[in-house]
Backbone as JSON Lines, residues from 0, in Angstrom:
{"i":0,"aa":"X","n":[32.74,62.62,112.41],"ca":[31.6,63.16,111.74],"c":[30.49,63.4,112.77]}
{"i":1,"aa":"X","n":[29.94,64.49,112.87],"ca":[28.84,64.57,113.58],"c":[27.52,63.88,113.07]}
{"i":2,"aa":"X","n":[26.5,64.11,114.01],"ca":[25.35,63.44,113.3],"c":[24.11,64.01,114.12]}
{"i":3,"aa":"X","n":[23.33,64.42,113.52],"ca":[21.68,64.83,114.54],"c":[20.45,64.13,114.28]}
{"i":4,"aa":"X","n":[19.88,63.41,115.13],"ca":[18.84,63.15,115.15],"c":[17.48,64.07,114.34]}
{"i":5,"aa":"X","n":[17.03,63.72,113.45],"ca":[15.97,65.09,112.96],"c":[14.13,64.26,112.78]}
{"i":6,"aa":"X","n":[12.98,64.55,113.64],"ca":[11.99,64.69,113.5],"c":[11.26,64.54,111.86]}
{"i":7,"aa":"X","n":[10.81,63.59,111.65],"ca":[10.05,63.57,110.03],"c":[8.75,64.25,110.73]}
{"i":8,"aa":"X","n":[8.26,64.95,109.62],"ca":[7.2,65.58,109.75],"c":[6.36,64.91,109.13]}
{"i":9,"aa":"X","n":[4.89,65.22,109.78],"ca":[3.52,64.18,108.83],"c":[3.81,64.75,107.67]}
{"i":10,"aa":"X","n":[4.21,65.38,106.64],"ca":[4.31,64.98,105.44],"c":[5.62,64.81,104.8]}
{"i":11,"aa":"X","n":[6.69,64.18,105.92],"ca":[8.38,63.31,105.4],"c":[8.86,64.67,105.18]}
{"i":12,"aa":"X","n":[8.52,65.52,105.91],"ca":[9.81,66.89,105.56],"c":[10.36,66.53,107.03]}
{"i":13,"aa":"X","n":[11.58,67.12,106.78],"ca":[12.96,67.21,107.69],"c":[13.33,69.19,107.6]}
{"i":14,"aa":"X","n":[14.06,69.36,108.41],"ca":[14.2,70.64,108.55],"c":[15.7,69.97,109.06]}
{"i":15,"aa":"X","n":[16.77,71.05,107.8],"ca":[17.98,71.19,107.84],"c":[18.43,72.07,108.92]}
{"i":16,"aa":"X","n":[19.22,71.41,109.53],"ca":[19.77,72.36,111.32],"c":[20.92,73.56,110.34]}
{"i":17,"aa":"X","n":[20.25,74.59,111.26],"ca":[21.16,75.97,110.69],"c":[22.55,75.34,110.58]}
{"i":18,"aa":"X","n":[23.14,74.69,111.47],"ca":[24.81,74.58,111.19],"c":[24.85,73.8,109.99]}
{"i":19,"aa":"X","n":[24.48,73.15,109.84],"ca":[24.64,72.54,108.48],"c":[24.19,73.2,106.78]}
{"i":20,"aa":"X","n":[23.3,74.05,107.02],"ca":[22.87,75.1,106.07],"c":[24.32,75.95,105.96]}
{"i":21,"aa":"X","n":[24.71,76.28,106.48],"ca":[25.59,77.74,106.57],"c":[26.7,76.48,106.51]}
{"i":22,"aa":"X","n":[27.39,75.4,106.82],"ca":[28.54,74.96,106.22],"c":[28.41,74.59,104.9]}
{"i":23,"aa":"X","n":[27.29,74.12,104.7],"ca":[27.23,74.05,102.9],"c":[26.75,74.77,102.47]}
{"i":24,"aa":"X","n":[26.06,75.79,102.57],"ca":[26.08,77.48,101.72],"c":[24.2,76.93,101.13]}
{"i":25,"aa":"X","n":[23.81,76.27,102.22],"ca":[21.92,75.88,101.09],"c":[21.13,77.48,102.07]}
{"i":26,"aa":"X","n":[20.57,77.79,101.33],"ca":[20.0,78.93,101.74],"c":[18.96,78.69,101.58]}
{"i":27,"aa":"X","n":[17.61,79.62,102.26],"ca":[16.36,79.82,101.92],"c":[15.81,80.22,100.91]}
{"i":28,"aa":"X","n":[15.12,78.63,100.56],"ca":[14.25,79.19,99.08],"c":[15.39,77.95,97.66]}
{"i":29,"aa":"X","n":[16.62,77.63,98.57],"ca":[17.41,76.94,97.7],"c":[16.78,75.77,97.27]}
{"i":30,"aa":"X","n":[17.62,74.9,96.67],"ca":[17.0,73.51,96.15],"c":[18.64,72.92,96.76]}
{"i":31,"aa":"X","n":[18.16,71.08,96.7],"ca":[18.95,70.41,97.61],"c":[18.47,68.93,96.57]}
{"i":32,"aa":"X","n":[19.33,68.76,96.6],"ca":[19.45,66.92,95.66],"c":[19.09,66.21,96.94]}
{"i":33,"aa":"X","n":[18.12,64.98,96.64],"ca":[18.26,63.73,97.6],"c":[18.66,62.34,96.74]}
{"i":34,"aa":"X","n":[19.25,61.74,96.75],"ca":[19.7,60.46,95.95],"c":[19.79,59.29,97.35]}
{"i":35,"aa":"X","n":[19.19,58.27,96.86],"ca":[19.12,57.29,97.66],"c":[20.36,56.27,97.39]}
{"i":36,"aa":"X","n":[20.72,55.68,98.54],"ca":[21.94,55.02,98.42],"c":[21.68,54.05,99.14]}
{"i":37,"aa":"X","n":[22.23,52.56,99.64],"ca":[22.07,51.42,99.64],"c":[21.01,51.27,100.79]}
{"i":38,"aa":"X","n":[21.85,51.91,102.02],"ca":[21.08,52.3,103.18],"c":[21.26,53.67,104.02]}
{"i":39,"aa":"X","n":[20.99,54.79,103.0],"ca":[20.73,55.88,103.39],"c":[20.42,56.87,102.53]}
{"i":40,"aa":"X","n":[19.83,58.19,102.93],"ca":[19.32,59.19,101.56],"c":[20.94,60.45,101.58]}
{"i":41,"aa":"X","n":[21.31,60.35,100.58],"ca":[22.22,61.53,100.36],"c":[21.61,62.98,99.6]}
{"i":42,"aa":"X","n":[21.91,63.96,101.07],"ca":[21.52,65.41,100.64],"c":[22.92,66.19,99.75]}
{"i":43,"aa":"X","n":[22.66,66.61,98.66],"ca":[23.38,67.4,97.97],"c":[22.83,68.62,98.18]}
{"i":44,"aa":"X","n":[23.56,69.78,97.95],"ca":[23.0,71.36,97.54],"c":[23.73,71.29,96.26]}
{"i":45,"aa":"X","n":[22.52,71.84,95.3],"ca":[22.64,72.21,94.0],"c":[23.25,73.61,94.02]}
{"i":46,"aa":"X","n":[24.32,73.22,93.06],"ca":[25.61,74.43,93.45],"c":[24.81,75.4,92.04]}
{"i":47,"aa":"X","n":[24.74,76.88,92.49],"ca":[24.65,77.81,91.8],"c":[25.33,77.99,90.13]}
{"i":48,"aa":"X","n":[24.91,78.68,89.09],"ca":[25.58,79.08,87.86],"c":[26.72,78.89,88.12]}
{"i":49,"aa":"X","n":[27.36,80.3,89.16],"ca":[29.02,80.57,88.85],"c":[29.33,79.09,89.41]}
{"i":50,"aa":"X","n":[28.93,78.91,90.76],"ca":[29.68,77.76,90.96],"c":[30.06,76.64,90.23]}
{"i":51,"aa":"X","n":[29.25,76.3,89.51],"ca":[29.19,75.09,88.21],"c":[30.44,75.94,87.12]}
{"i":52,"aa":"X","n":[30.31,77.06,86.87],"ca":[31.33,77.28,86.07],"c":[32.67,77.54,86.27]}
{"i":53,"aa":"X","n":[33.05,77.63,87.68],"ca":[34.31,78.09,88.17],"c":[34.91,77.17,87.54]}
{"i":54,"aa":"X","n":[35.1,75.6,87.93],"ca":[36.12,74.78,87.24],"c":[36.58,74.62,85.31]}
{"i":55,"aa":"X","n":[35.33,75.16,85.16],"ca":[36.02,74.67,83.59],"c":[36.62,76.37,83.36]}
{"i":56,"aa":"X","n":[36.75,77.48,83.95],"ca":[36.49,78.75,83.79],"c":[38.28,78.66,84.29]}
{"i":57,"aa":"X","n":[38.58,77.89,85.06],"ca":[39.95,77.97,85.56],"c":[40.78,76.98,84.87]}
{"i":58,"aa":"X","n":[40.35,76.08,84.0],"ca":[41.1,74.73,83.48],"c":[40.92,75.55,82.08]}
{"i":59,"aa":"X","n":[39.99,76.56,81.09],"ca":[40.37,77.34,80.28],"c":[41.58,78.13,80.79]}
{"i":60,"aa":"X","n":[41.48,78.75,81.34],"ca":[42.34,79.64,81.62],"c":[44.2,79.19,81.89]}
{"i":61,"aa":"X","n":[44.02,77.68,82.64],"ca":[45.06,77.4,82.55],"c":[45.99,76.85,81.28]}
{"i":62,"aa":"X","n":[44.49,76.42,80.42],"ca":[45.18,75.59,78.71],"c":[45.2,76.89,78.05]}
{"i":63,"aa":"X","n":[44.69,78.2,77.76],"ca":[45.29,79.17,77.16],"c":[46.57,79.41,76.87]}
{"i":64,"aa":"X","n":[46.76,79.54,75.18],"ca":[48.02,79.68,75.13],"c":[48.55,78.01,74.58]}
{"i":65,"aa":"X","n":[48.0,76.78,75.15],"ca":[48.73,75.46,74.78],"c":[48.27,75.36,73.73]}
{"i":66,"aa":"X","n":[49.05,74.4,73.15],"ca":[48.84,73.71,71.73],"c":[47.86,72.11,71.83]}
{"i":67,"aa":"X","n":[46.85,72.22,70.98],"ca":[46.25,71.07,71.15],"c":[46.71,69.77,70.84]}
{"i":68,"aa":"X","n":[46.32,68.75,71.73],"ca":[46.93,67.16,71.08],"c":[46.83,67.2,69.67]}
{"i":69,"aa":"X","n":[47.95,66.21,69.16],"ca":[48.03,65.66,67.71],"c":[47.31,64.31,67.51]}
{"i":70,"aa":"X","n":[46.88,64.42,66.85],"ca":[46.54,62.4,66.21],"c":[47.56,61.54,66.93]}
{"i":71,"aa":"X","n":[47.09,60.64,67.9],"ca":[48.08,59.55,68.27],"c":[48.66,60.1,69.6]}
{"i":72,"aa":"X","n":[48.66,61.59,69.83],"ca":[49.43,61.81,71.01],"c":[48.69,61.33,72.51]}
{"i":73,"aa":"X","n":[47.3,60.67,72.26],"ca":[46.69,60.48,73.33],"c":[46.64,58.61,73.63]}
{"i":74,"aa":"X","n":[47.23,58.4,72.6],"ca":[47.11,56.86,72.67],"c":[47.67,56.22,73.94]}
{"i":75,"aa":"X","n":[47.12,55.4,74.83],"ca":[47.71,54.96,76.21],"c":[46.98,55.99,77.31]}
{"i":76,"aa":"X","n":[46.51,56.87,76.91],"ca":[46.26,57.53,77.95],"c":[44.86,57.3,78.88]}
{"i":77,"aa":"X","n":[44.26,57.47,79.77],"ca":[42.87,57.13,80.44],"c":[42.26,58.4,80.36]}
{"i":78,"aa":"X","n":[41.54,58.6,79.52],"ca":[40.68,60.1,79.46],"c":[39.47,60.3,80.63]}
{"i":79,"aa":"X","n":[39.27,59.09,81.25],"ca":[38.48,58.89,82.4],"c":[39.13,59.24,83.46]}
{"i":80,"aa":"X","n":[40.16,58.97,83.91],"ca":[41.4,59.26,84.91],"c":[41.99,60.61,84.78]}
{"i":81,"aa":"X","n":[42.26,61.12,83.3],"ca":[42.58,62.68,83.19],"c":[41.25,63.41,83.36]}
{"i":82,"aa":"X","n":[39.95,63.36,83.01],"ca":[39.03,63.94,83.21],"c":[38.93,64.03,84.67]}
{"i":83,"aa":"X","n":[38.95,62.88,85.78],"ca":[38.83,62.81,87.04],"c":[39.63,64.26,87.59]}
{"i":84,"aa":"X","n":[41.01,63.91,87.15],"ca":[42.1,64.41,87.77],"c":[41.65,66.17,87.03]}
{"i":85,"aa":"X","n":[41.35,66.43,86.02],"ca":[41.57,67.78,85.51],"c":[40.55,68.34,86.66]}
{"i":86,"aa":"X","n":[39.63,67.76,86.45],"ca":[38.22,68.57,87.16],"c":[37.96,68.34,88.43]}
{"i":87,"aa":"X","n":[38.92,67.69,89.27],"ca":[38.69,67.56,90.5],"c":[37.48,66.81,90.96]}
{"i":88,"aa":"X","n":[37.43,66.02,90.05],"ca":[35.67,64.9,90.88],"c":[36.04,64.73,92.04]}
{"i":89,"aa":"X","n":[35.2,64.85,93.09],"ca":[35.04,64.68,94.79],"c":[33.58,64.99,94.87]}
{"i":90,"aa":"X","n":[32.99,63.92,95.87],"ca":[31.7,63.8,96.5],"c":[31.33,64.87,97.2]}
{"i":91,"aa":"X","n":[30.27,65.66,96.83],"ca":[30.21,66.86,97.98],"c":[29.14,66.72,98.8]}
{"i":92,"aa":"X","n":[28.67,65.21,98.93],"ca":[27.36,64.97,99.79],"c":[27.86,65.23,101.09]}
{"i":93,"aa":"X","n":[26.22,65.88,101.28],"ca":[26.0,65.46,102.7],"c":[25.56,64.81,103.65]}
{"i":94,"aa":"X","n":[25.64,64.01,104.34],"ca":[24.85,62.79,104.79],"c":[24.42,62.81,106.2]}
């Protein structure tokens, strides 16, 4: 993992190094999540409309056509673990 040293400014701004803008797609004028974590701040980029909709836009597309569960057919199952797995949860911070 790389890592850069970055300058706080008198009023706690940081300035994102171009390489890191352009690998995560944050552009000028964008917005950027900060969430604090035990001992460090995690930068997110707030992913655009389409982007937010691609996944459920492709997991329709793939249940088109299926037949929905019956009463009982879900019993045993982890809907937390299938939700994980359908939608691909992964961390997209940047740190």
């Amino acid at each position: 993992m790389v890592s850069i040293r970055l300058k706080v400014g008198p009023k706690g701004q940081i300035v994102i190094p171009k390489v890191f803008r352009e690998a995560y797609g944050i552009k000028e004028g964008g917005e950027v999540i900060v969430e604090p974590g035990e001992s460090e701040l995690v930068i997110k980029r707030v992913l655009d409309t389409e982007e937010r909709l691609k996944k459920p836009r492709e997991y329709h597309k793939k249940r088109r056509g299926k037949r929905p569960a019956k009463l009982g057919e879900l019993k045993g199952i982890s809907l937390e673990d299938e939700f994980d797995e359908v939608w691909g949860i992964e961390d997209e911070a940047v740190h």
